[in-house]
C-alpha positions as CSV (number, residue, x, y, z in Angstrom):
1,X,10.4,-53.0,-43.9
2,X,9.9,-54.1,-40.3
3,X,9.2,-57.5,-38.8
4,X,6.5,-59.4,-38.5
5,X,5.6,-61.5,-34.9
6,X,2.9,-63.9,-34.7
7,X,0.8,-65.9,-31.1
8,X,-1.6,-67.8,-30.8
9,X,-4.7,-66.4,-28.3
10,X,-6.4,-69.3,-26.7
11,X,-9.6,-69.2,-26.9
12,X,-12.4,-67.3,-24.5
13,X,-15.9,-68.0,-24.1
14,X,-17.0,-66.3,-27.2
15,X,-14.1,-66.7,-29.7
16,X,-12.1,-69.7,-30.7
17,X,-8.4,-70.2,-30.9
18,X,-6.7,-67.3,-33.0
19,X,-3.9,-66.3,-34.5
20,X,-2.2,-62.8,-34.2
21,X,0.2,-61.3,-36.2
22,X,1.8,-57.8,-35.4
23,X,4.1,-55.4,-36.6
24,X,4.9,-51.6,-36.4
25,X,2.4,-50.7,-38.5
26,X,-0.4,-53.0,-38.0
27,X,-2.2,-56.0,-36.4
28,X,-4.3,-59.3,-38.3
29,X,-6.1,-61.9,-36.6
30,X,-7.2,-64.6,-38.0
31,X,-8.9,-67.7,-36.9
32,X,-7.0,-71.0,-36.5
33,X,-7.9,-73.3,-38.9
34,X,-7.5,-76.9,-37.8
35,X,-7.1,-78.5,-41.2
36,X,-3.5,-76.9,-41.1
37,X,-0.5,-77.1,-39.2
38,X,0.5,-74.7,-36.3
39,X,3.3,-73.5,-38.6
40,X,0.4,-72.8,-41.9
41,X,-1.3,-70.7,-39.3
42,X,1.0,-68.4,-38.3
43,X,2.4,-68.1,-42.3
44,X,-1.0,-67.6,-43.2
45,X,-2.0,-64.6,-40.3
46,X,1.9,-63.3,-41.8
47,X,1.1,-63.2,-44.7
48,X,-2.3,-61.7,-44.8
49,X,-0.8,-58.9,-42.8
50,X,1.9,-58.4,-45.2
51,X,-0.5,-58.0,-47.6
52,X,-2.5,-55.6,-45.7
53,X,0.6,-53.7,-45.5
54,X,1.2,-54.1,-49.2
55,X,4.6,-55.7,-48.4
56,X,5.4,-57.9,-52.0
57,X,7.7,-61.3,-51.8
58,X,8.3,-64.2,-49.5
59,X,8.4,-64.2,-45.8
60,X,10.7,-66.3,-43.7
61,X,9.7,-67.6,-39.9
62,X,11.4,-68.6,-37.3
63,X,10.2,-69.6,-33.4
64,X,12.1,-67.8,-30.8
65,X,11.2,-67.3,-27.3
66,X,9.6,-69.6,-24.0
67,X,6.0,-68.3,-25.3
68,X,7.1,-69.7,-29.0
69,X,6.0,-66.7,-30.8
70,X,7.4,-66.8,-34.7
71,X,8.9,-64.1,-36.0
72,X,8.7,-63.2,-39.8
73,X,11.0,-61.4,-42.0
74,X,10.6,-60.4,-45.8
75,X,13.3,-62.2,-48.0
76,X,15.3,-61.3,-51.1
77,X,14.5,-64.2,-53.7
78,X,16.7,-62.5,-56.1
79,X,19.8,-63.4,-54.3
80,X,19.0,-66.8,-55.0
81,X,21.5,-68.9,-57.5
C-alpha cells in the first residue's frame, strides 16, 4: 500500500476549486464542496481514490509541507485496544 497526497487547484476560468488526490497508482479529483470543511475535502478526494484503488479500512491525514498538502496513510484498526 502506498500513500495517498491530497491539494487543492484553485480554480480557472472554466472549473471551480478542486480537490486532488494522488498516489502511485492513480489520480481523483473531485470538486470542493463548500458545505464541508477543508479537512472533509481532502478525506473525501482520499477516500474515493482509495476506493478506486480498492484499498479497504480507515485512512489517516496529516498536513505537511509550506503548500499544506495532506498526506494519507491506510491504518490498522485491529491494533486498537
Amino acid at each position: 500500500m502506498q500513500a495517498i497526497v491530497t491539494r487543492t487547484l484553485s480554480p480557472t476560468d472554466s472549473r471551480g476549486t478542486r480537490v486532488e488526490a494522488k498516489a502511485n497508482g492513480g489520480r481523483v479529483t473531485r470538486p470542493y464542496d463548500h458545505a464541508r470543511t477543508g479537512a472533509e475535502n481532502h478525506a473525501a478526494a482520499a477516500r474515493a481514490l482509495a476506493d478506486h484503488m480498492e484499498w479497504p479500512g480507515e485512512l489517516a491525514g496529516a498536513l505537511y509541507g509550506p503548500d499544506f498538502r495532506t498526506v494519507w496513510v491506510p491504518i490498522d484498526t485491529s491494533l486498537r485496544a
